[in-house]
C-alpha positions, 0 to 999 in steps of 0.5 A: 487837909492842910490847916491853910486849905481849912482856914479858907474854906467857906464853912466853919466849925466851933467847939466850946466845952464849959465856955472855953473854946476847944476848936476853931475851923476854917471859917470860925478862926479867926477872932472877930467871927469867933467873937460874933459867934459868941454873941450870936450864940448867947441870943439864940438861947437853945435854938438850934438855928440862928443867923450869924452876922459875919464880918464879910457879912450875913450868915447862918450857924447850925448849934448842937448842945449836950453836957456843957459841950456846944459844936457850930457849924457856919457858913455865910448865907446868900445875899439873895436868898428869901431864906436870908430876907425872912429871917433878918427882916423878922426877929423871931424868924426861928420861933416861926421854924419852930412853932411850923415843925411842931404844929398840933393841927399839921403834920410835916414829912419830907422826902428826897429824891430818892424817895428815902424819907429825911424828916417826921414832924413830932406830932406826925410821928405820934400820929404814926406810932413812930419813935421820935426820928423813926422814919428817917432813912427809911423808904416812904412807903414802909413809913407812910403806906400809901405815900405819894411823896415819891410819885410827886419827885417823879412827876415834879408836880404838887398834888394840893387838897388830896385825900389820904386814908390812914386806915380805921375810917381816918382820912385827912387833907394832904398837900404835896410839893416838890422841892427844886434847886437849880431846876431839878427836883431835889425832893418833896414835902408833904403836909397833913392837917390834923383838924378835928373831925367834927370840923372837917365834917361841918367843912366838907358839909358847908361845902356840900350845900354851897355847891347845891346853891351853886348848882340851883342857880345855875339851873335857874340862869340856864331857865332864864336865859332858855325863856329869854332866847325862846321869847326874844322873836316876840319883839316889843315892849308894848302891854299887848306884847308883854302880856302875849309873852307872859301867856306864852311861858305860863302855858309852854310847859303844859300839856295842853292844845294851844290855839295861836289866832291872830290876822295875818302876818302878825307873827303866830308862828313866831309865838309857836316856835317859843311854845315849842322851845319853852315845853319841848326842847330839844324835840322835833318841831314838825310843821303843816300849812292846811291851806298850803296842800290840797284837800286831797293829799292832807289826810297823807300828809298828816297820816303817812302811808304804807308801802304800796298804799296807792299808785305813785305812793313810795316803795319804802312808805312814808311816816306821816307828821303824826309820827315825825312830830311823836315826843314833840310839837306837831303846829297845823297852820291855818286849821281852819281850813282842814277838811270835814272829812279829815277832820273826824279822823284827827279828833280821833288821834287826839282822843286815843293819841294813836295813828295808823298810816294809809295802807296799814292796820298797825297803829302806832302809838303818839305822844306830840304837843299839839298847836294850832294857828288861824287868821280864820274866825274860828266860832264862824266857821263851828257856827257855819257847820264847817268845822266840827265844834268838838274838834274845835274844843279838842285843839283849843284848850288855851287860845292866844291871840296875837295883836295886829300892829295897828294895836302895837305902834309903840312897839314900832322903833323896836320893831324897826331896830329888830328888822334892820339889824336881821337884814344887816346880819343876814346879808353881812352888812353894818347896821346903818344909822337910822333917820330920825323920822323913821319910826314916826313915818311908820308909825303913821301907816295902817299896816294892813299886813302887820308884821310880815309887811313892815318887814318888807318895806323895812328891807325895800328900804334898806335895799334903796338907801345909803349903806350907812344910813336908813333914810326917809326918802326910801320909804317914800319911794313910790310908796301907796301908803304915803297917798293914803296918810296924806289926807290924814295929816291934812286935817287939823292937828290936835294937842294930843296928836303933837304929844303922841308924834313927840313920843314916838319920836322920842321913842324912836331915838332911845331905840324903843327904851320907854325908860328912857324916852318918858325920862327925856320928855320929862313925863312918867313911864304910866302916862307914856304907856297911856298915850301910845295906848290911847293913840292907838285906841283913837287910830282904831276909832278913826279907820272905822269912821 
């Protein structure tokens, strides 16, 4: 090459024997990088690499030492590399080099991109049993013999946290990452942490027990929000309520009969679907109104018949609730009202769990959680000879009754919130702003049908009232109850009664939150519980006058 073509090239080689200067080359001839090269090189030591400050401006000079011989190679560096920014904002850039290549605790291997490999970190190498420089120029593979580094050049993709085996039961951590310029990959490196054993043990142990935390608590979230979403029906924060859903979840996951009493329309079957989603999820839930069918088709019902058991019975037969409700929830509602005569025959599938359909001698045997609901006054009825008191015990292993509405005003404002949004849902309308003398107007009728008529005349209202609001004036819409609550409101109010009216108010506007209303009224939570409980006593007291 003409010395002119060299003398403007963009790299630069030096040779300097005994400090005196053998060759300068391209962009080392000139004196004033010569002269700052000199420099460069007394404070670089014995490091191999360094930076350069040229007078064009920064660069980098690669230095090989032997015997009194020193040959540099420079070229300048790009402005913009993060390369350049690291090692002239750090003074000990290069030690850093250094001290990354020859960590005891992480190996280095670097690969191109033809899976040939360029480098082997010392401490990996003595790892290897490689000479230093053994691995280079060699396939990855006949160095390392399940190398991935040729896989991650091919994929462009870094594998980061994988095991390596290394055979005789050593494995390590290995981390894996592409190399790019310009957007191609031009190679891969690959880091191994050489850690102690014991360490990664006590490591991969730690981990171990954080993910059976982890997988406890999950567990314990998925129960909480299974008991919430199974008793978020059993609406109300009243003593009553609470006490109900507390019964309810003590009970759900026994197998036991549970007996759901209650007058109507309070919501038993709403405390019998949260038994049957608490105990057995995810089974079927099979249903039977005794006072709904016949006496004369109940025992089909229950038992199911064989092919051709009786005139107009189905060709195929047909399975009886016994059998749809098998590993699940069989609910007879209303069962005070079953029949003597099917009676002896249900007592004797609850004793030996099995049923035989009409028409078949082929019993099958059952295994289904049995609840009863009644508005009937069951010990009357065993009194009276018309039910079967053995039968009674058999279905009544636990009772839960269910409290009328009239012992439960409190729980009016959540009640009315509850109803309101169901309807809005149901029918895709938004949920209106509700007037503030609602729930106090509510709260003063006697609620002979409890919850199934509250709802009604809920959404009679929703029906006649403005889409944004729930007014008064709908309720009062040719309403029998108001007639009835007149005369009550006639008479002499007492102190009591203002406190109790101020509370129901009160709770009505915090939406049913009795946290709030006793904060805003200025009392305590206790005393509120204890004056919409005593109103309630007193409206018991007063109805029966």
């Amino acid at each position: 090459m003409p010395e002119e073509q060299i003398s403007s090239a963009p790299l630069g080689v030096f040779v300097r024997r005994q400090g005196a200067v053998v060759a300068a080359l391209g962009l080392a001839a000139g004196a004033a990088v010569q002269q700052a090269l000199a420099a460069a090189l007394a404070r670089a030591g014995d490091r191999t690499l360094f930076e350069l400050p040229l007078p064009m401006g920064p660069g980098i000079a690669t230095a090989l030492r032997a015997d009194g011989l020193e040959i540099v190679l420079l070229r300048p560096a790009d402005s913009g590399s993060t390369l350049l920014d690291f090692v002239a904002a750090v003074p000990f850039a290069f030690d850093i080099f250094e001290q990354i290549l020859s960590d005891p605790y992480q190996g280095i291997t670097v690969a191109d991109h033809t899976g040939t490999m360029r480098y082997v970190s010392p401490v990996h190498e003595k790892f290897l049993g490689l000479p230093p420089g053994g691995g280079a120029g060699k396939p990855v593979e006949q160095v390392i013999r399940n190398s991935r580094l040729r896989a991650v050049v091919a994929s462009g993709k870094a594998e980061i946290g994988q095991p390596l085996s290394f055979g005789n039961a050593v494995t390590r951590v290995v981390n894996r990452r592409p190399v790019r310029r310009d957007g191609q990959v031009i190679g891969a490196v690959g880091q191994v942490m050489f850690r102690d054993t014991e360490a990664v043990a006590q490591m991969a142990a730690e981990m171990q027990q954080l993910r059976t935390q982890l997988e406890f608590y999950r567990r314990e979230l998925d129960g909480l929000r299974e008991t919430r979403g199974a008793v978020a029906e059993l609406v109300g924060d009243s003593q009553a309520m609470q006490r109900l859903r507390q019964e309810v979840q003590a009970v759900a996951r026994l197998d036991v009969p549970v007996l759901v009493q209650g007058e109507s329309g309070t919501g038993k079957e709403l405390v019998v679907r949260a038994i049957h989603a608490l105990g057995r999820p995810g089974q079927a839930l099979v249903s039977l109104n005794l006072a709904a069918v016949p006496g004369s088709l109940v025992e089909s019902e229950l038992f199911g018949h064989a092919a051709g058991a009786f005139t107009g019975s189905a060709k195929q037969g047909r399975p009886g609730k016994f059998e749809m409700a098998n590993e699940g929830t069989l609910f007879l509602d209303e069962v005070g009202d079953i029949p003597l005569d099917v009676q002896i025959k249900l007592l004797r599938v609850l004793e030996e769990r099995v049923a035989e359909r009409l028409g078949s001698h082929a019993a099958k045997r059952l295994s289904f959680r049995l609840v009863s609901a009644t508005h009937r006054d069951m010990a009357a009825l065993v009194d009276g000879g018309t039910f079967r008191h053995d039968l009674f015990y058999r279905i009544s292993g636990v009772t839960l009754q269910v409290p009328p509405l009239r012992q439960r005003l409190e729980d009016i404002p959540a009640l009315l919130a509850h109803f309101v949004e169901a309807f809005c849902l149901r029918n895709r309308r938004a949920v209106p702003q509700i007037d503030a003398g609602v729930a106090r107007h509510l709260a003063d009728q006697p609620w002979p049908g409890n919850l199934r008529q509250l709802r009604h005349r809920i959404e009679e209202a929703l029906v006649f009232s403005p889409p944004e609001r729930l007014t008064l004036e709908a309720f009062c819409r040719g309403a029998p109850l108001q007639a009835e609550a007149a005369p009550r409101r006639a008479e002499p109010a007492r102190l009591k009664d203002h406190e109790r009216t101020a509370a129901l108010q009160t709770l009505a506007d915090c939406g049913g939150n009795k946290k709030r209303a006793a904060e805003r009224l200025g009392i305590s939570r206790s005393y509120l519980y204890k004056l919409l409980g005593e109103s309630a006593a007193s409206r018991r007291s007063s109805q029966a006058l």
